[in-house]
PDB file of N, CA, C and O in Angstrom, chain B, residues numbered from 101:
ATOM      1  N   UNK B 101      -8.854  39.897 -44.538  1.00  0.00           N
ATOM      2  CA  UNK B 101      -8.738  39.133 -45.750  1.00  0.00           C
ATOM      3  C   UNK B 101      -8.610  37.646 -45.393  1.00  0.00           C
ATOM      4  O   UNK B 101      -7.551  37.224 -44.929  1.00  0.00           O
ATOM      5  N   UNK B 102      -9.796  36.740 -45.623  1.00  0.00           N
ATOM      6  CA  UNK B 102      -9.740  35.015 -45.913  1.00  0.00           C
ATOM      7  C   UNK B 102      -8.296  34.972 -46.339  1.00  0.00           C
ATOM      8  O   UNK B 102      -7.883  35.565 -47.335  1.00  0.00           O
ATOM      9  N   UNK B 103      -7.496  34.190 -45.483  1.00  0.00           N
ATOM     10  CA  UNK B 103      -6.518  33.115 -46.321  1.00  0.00           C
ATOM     11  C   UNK B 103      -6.495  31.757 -46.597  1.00  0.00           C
ATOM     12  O   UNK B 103      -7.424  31.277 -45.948  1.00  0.00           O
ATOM     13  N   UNK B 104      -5.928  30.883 -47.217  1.00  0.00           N
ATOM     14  CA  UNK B 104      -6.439  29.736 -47.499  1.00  0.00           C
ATOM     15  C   UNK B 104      -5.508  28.859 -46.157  1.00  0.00           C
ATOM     16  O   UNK B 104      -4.623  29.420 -45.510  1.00  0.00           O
ATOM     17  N   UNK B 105      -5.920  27.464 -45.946  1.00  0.00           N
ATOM     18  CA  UNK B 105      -5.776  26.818 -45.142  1.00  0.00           C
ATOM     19  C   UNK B 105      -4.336  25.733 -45.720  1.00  0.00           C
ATOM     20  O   UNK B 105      -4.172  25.085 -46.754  1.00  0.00           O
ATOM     21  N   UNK B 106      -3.476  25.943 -44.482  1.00  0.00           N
ATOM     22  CA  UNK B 106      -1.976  25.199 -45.143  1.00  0.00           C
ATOM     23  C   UNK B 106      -2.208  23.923 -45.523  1.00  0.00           C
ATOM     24  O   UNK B 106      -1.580  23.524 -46.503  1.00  0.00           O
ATOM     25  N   UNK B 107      -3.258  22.894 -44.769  1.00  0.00           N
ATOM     26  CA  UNK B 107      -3.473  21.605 -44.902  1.00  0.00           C
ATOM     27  C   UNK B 107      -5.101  21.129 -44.899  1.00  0.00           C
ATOM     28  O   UNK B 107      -5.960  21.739 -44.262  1.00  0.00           O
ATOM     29  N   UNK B 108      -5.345  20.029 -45.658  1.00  0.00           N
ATOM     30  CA  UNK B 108      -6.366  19.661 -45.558  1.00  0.00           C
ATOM     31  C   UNK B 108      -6.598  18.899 -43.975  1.00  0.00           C
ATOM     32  O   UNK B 108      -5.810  18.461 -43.137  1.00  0.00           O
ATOM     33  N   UNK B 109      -8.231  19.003 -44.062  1.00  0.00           N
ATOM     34  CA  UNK B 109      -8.794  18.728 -42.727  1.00  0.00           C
ATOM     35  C   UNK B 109      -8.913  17.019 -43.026  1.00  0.00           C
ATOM     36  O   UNK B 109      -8.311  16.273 -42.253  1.00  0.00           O
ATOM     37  N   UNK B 110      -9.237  16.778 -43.494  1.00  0.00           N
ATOM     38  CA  UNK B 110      -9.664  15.132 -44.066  1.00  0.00           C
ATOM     39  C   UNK B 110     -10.824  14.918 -42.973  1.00  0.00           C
ATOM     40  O   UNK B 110     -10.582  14.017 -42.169  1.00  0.00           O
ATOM     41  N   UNK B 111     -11.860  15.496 -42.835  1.00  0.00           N
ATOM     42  CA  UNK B 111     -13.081  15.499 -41.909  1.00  0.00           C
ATOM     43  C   UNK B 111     -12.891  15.232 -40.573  1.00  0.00           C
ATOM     44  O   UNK B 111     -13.740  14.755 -39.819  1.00  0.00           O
ATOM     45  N   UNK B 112     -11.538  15.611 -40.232  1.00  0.00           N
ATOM     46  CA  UNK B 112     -11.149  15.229 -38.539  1.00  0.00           C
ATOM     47  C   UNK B 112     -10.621  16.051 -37.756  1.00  0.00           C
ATOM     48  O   UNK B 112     -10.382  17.143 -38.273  1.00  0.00           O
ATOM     49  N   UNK B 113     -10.286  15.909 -36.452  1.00  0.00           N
ATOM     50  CA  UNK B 113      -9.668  16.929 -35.659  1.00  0.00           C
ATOM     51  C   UNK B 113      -8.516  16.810 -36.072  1.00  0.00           C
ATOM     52  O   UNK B 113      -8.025  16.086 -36.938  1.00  0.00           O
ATOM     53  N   UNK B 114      -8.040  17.679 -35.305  1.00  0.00           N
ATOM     54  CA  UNK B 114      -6.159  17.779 -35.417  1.00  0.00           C
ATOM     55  C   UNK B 114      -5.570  16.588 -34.705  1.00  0.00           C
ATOM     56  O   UNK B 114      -4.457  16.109 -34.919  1.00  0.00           O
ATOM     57  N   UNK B 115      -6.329  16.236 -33.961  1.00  0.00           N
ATOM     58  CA  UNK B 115      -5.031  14.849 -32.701  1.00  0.00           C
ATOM     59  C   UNK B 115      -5.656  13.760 -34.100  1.00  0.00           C
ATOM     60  O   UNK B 115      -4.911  13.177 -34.888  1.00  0.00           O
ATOM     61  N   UNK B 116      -6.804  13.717 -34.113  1.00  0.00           N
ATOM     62  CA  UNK B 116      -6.825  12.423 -35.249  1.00  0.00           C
ATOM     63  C   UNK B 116      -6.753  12.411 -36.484  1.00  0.00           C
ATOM     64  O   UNK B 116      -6.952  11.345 -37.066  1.00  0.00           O
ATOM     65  N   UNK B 117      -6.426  13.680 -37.269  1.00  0.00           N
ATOM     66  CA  UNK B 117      -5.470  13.717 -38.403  1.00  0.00           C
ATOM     67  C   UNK B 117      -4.384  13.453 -38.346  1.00  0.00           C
ATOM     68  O   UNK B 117      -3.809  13.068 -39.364  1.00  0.00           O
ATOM     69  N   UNK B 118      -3.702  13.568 -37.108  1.00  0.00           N
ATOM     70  CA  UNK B 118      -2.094  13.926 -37.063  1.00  0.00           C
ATOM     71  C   UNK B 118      -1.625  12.375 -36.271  1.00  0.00           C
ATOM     72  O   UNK B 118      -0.434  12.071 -36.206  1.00  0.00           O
ATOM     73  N   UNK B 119      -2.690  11.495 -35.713  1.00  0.00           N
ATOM     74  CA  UNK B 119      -2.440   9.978 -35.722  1.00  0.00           C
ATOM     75  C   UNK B 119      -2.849   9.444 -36.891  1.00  0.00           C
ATOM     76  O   UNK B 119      -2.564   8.247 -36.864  1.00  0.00           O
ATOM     77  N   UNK B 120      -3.306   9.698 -37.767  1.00  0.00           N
ATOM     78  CA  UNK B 120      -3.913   8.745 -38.732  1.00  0.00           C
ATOM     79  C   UNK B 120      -2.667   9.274 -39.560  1.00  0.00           C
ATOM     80  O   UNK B 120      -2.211   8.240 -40.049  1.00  0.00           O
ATOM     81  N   UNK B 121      -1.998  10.163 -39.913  1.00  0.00           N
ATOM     82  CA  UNK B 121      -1.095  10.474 -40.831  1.00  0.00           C
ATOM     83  C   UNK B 121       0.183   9.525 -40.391  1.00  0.00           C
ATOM     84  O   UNK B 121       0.937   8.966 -41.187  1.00  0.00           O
ATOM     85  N   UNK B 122       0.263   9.467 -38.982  1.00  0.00           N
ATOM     86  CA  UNK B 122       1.924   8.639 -38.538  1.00  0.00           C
ATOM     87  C   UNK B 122       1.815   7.511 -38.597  1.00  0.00           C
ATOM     88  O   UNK B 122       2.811   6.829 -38.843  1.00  0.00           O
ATOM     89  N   UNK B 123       0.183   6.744 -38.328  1.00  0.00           N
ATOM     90  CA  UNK B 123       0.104   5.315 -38.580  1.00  0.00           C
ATOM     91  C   UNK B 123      -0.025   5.234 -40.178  1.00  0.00           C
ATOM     92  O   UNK B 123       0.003   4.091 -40.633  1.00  0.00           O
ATOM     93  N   UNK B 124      -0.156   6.230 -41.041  1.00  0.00           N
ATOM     94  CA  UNK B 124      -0.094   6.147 -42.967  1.00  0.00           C
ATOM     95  C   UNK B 124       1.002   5.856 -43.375  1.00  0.00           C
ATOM     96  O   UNK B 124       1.331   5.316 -44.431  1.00  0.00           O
ATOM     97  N   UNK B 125       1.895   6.396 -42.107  1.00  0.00           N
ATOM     98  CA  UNK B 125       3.709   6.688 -42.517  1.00  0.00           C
ATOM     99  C   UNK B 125       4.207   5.230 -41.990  1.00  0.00           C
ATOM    100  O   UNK B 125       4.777   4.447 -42.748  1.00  0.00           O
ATOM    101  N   UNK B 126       3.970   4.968 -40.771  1.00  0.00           N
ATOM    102  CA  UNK B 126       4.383   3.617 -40.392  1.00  0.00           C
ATOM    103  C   UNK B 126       3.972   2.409 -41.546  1.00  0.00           C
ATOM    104  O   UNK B 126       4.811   1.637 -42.010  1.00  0.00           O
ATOM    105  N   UNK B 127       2.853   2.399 -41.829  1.00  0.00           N
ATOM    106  CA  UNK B 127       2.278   1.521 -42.762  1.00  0.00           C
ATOM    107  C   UNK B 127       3.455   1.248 -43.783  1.00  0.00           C
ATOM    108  O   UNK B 127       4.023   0.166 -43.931  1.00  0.00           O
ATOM    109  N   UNK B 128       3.747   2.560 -44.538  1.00  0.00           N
ATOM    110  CA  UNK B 128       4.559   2.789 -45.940  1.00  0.00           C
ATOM    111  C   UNK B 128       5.767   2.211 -45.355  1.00  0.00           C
ATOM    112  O   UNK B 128       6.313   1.339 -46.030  1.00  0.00           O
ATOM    113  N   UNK B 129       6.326   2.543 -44.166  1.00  0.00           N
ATOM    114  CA  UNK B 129       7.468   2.196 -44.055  1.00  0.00           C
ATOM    115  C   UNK B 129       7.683   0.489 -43.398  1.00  0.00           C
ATOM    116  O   UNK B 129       8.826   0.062 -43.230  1.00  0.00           O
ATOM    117  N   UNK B 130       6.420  -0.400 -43.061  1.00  0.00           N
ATOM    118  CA  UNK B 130       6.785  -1.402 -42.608  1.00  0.00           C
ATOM    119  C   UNK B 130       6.692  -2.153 -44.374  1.00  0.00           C
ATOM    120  O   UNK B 130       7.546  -2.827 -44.950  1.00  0.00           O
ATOM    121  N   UNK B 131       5.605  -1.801 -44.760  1.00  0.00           N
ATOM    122  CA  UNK B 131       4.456  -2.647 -45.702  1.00  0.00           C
ATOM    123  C   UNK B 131       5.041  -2.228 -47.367  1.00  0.00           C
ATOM    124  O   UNK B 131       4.790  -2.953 -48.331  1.00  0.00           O
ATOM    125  N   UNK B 132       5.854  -0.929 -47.475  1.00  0.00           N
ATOM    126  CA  UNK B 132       6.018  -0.769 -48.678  1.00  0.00           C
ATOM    127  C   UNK B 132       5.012   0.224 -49.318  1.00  0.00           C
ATOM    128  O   UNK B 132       5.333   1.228 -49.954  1.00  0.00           O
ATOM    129  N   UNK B 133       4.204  -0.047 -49.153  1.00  0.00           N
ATOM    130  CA  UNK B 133       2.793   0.368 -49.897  1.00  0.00           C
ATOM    131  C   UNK B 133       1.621   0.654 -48.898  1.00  0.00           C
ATOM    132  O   UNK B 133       1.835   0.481 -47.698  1.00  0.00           O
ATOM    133  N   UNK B 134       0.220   1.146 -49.389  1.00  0.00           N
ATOM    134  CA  UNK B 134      -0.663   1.196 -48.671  1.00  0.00           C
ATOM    135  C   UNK B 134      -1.322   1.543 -49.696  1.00  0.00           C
ATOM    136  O   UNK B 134      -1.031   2.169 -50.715  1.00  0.00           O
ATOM    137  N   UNK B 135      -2.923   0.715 -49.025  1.00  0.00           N
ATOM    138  CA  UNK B 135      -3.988   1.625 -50.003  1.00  0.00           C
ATOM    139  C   UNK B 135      -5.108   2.415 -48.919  1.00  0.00           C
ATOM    140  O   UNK B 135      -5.610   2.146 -47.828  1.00  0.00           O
ATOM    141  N   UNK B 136      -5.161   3.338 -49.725  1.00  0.00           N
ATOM    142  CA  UNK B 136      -5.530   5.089 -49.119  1.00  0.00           C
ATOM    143  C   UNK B 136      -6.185   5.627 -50.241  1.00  0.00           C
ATOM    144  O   UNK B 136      -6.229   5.196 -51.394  1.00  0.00           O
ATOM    145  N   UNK B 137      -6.777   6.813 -49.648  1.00  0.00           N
ATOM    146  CA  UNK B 137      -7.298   7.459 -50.975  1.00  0.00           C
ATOM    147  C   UNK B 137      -6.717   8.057 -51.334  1.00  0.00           C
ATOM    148  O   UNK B 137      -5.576   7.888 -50.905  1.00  0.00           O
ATOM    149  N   UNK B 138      -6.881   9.356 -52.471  1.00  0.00           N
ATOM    150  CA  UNK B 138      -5.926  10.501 -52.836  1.00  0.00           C
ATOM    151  C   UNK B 138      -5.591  11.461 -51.541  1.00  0.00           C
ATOM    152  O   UNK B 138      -4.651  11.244 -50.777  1.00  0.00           O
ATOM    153  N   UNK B 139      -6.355  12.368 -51.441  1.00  0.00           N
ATOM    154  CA  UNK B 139      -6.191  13.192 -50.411  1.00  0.00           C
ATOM    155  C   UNK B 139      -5.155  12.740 -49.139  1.00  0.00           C
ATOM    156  O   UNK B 139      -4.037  13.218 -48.945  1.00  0.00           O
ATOM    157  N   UNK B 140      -5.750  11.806 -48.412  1.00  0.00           N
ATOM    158  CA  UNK B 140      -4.870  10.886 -47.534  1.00  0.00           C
ATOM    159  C   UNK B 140      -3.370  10.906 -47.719  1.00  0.00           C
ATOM    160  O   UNK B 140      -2.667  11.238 -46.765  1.00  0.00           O
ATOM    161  N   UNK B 141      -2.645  10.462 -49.277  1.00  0.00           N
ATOM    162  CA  UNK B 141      -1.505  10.170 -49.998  1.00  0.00           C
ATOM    163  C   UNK B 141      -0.618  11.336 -49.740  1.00  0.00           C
ATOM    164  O   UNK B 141       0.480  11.476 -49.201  1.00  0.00           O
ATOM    165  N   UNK B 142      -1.866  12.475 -50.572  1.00  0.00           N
ATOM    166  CA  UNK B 142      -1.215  13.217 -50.794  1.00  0.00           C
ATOM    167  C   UNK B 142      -0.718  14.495 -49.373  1.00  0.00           C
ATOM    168  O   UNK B 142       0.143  15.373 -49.412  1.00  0.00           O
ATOM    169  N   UNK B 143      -1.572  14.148 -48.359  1.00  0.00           N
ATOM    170  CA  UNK B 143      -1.380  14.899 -47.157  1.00  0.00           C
ATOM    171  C   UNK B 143       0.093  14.377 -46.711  1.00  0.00           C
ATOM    172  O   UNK B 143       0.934  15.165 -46.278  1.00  0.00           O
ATOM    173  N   UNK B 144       0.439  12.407 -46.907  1.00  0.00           N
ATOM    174  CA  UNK B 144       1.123  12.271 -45.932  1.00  0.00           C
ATOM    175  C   UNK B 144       2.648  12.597 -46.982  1.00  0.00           C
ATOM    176  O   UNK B 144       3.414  11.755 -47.451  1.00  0.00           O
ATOM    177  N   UNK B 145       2.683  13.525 -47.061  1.00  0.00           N
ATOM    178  CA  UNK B 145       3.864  13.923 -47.817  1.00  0.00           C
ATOM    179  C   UNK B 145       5.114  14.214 -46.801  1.00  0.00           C
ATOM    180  O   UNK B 145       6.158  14.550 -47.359  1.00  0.00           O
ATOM    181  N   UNK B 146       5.134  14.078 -44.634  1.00  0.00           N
ATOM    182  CA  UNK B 146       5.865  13.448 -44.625  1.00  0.00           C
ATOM    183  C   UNK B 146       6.603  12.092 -44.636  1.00  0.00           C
ATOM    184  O   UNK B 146       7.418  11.951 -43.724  1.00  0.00           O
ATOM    185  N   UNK B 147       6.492  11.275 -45.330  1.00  0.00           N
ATOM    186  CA  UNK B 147       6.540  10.155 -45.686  1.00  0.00           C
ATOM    187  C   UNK B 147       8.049   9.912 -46.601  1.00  0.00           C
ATOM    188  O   UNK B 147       8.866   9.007 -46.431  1.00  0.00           O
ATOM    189  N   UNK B 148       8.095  10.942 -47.523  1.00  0.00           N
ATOM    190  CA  UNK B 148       8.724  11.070 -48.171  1.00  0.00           C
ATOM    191  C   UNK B 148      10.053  11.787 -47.641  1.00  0.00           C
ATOM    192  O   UNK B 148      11.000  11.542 -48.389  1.00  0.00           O
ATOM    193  N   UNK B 149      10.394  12.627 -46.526  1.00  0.00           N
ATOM    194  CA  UNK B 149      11.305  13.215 -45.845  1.00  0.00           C
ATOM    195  C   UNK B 149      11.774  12.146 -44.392  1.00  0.00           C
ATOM    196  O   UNK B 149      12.623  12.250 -43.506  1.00  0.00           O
ATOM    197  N   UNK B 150      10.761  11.171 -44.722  1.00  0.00           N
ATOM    198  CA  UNK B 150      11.724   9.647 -44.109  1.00  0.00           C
ATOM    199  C   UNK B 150      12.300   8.759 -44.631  1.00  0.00           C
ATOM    200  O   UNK B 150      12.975   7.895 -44.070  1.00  0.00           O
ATOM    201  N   UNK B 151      12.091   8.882 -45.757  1.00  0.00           N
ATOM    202  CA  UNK B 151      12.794   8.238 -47.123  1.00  0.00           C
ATOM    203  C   UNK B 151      14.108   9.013 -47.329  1.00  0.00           C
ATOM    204  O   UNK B 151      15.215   8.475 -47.316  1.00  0.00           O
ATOM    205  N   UNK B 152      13.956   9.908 -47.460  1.00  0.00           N
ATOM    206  CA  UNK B 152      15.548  10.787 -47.009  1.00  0.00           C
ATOM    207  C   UNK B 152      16.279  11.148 -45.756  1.00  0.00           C
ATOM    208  O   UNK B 152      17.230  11.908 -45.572  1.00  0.00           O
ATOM    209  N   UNK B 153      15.579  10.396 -44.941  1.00  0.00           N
ATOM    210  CA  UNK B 153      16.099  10.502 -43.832  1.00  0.00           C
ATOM    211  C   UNK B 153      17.054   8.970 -43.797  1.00  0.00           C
ATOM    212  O   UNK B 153      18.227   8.729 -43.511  1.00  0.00           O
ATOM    213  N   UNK B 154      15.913   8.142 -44.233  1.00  0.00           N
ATOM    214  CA  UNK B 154      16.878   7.393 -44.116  1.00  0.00           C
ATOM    215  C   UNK B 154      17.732   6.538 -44.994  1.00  0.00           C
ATOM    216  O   UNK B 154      18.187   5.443 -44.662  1.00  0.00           O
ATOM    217  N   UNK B 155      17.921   7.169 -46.218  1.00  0.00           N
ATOM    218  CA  UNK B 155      18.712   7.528 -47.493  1.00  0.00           C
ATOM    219  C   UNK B 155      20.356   7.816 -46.721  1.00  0.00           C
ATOM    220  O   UNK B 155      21.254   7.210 -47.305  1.00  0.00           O
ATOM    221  N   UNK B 156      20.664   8.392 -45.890  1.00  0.00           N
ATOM    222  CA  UNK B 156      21.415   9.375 -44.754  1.00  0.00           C
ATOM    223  C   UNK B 156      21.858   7.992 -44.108  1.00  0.00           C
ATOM    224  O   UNK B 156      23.034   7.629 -44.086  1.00  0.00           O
ATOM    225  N   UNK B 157      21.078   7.448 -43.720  1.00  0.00           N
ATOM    226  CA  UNK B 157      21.685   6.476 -42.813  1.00  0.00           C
ATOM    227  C   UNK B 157      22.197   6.684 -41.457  1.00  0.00           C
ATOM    228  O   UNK B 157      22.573   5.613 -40.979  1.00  0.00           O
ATOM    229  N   UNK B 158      22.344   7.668 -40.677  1.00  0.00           N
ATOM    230  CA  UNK B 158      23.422   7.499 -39.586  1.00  0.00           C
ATOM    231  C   UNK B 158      22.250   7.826 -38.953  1.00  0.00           C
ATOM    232  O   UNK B 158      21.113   7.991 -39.395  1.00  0.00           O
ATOM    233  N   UNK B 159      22.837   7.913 -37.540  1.00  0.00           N
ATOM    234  CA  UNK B 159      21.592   7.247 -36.130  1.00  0.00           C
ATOM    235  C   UNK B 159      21.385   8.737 -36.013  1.00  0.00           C
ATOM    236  O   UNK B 159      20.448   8.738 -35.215  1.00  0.00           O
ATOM    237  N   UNK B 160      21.619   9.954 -36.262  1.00  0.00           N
ATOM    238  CA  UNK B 160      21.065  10.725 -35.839  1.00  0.00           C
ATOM    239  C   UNK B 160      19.470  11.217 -36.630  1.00  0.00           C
ATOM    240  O   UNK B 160      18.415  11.734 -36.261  1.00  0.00           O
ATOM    241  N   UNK B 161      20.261  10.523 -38.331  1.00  0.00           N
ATOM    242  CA  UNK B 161      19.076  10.480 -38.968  1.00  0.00           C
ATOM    243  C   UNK B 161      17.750   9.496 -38.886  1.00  0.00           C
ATOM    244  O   UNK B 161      16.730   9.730 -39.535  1.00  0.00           O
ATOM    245  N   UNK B 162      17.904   8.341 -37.983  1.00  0.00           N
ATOM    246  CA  UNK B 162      17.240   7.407 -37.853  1.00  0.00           C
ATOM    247  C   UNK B 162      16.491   7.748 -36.381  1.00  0.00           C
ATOM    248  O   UNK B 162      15.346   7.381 -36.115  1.00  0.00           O
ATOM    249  N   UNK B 163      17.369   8.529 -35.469  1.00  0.00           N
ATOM    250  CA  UNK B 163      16.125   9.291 -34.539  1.00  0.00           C
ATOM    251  C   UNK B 163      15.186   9.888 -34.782  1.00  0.00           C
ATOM    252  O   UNK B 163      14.021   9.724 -34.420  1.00  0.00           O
ATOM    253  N   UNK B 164      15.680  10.678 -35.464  1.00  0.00           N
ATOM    254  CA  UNK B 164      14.675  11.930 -35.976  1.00  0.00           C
ATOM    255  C   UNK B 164      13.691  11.198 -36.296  1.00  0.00           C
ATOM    256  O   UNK B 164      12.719  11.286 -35.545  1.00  0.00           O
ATOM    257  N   UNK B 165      13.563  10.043 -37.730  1.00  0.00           N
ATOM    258  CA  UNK B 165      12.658   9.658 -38.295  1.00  0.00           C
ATOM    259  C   UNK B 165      11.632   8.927 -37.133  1.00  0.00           C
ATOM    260  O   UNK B 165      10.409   9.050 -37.062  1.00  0.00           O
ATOM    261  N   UNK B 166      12.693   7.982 -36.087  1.00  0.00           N
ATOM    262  CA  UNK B 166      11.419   7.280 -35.129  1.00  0.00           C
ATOM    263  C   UNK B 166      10.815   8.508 -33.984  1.00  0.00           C
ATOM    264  O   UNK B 166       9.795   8.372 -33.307  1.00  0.00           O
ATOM    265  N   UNK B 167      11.717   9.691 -33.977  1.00  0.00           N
ATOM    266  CA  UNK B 167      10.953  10.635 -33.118  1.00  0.00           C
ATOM    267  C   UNK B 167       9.232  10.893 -33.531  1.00  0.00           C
ATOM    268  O   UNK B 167       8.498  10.879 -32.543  1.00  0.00           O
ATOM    269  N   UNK B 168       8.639  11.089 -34.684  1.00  0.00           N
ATOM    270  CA  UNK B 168       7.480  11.054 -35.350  1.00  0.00           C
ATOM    271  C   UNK B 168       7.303  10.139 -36.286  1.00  0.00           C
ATOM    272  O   UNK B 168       6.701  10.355 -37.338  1.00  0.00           O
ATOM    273  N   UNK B 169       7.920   8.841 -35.896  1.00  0.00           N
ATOM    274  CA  UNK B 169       7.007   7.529 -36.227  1.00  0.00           C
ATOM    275  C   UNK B 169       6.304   7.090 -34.618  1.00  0.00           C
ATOM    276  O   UNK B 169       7.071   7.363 -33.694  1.00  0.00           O
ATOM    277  N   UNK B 170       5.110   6.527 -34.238  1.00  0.00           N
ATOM    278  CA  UNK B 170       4.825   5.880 -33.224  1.00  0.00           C
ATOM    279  C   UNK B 170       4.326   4.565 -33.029  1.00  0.00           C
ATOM    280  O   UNK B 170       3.302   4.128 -32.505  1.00  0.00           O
ATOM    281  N   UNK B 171       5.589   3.893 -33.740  1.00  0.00           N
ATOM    282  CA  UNK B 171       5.511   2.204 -33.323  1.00  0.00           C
ATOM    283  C   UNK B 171       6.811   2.400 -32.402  1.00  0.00           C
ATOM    284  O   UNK B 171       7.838   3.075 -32.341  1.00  0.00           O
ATOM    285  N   UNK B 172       5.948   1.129 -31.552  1.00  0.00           N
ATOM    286  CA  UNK B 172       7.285   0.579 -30.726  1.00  0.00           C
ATOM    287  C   UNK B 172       8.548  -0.440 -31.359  1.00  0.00           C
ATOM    288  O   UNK B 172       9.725  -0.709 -31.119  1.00  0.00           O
ATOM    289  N   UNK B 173       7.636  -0.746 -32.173  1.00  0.00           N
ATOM    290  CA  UNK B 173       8.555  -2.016 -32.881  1.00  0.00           C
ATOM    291  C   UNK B 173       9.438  -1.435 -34.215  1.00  0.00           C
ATOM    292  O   UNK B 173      10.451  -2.031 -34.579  1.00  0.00           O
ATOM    293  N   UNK B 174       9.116  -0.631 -34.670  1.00  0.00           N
ATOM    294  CA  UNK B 174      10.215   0.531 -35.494  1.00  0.00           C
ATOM    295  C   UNK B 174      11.266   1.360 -34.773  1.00  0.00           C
ATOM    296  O   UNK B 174      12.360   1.793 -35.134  1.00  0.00           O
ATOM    297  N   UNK B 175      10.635   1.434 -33.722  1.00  0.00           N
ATOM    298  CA  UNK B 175      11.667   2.523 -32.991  1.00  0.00           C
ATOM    299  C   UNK B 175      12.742   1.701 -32.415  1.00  0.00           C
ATOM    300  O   UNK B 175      13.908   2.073 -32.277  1.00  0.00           O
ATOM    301  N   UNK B 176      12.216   0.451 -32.060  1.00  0.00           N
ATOM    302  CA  UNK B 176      13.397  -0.909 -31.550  1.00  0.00           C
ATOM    303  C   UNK B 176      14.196  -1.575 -32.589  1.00  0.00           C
ATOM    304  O   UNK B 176      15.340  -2.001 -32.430  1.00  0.00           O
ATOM    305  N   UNK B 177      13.472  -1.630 -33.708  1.00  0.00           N
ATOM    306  CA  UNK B 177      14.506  -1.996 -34.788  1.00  0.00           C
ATOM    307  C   UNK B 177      15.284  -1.322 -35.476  1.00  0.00           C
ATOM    308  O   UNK B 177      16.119  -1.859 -36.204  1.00  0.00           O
ATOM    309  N   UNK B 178      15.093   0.531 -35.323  1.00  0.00           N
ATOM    310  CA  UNK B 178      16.243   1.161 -36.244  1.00  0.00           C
ATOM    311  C   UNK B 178      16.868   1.429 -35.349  1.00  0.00           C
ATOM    312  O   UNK B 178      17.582   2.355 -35.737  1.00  0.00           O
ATOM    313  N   UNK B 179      17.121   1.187 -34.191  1.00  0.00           N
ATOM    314  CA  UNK B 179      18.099   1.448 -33.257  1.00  0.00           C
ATOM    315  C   UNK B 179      19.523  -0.130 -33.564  1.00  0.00           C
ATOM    316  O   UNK B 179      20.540  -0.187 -32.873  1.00  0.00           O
TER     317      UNK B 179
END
């Protein structure tokens, strides 16, 4: 039995879906905003579980979030 697929492909592999999603997330989180298409938006829905991460505030929650962000310059400033 076909099952359906957990995530969209957005016409790419997995290593360059899964960089283009952390540089979507970095964006939101330096810039505020971003413009993207739908699909894109709506994939990077973790975006939103760094917003509650760092809602939390304390450094264990602020690891986590730069553990799967990959700027250098985010990861140096929430420290």
């Amino acid at each position: 039995m076909r099952t359906s697929k957990k995530a969209r492909s957005l016409g790419r592999k997995s290593s360059h879906r899964k960089a283009l999603l952390c540089n979507l997330a970095v964006s939101i989180l330096t810039n505020g905003r971003v413009r993207t298409t739908e699909a894109k938006a709506k994939e990077c829905g973790f975006s939103r579980s760094h917003y509650y991460l760092g809602k939390r505030g304390d450094v264990h929650a602020r690891r986590l979030a730069a553990r799967q962000v990959r700027s250098r310059t985010n990861r140096e400033e929430s420290f």
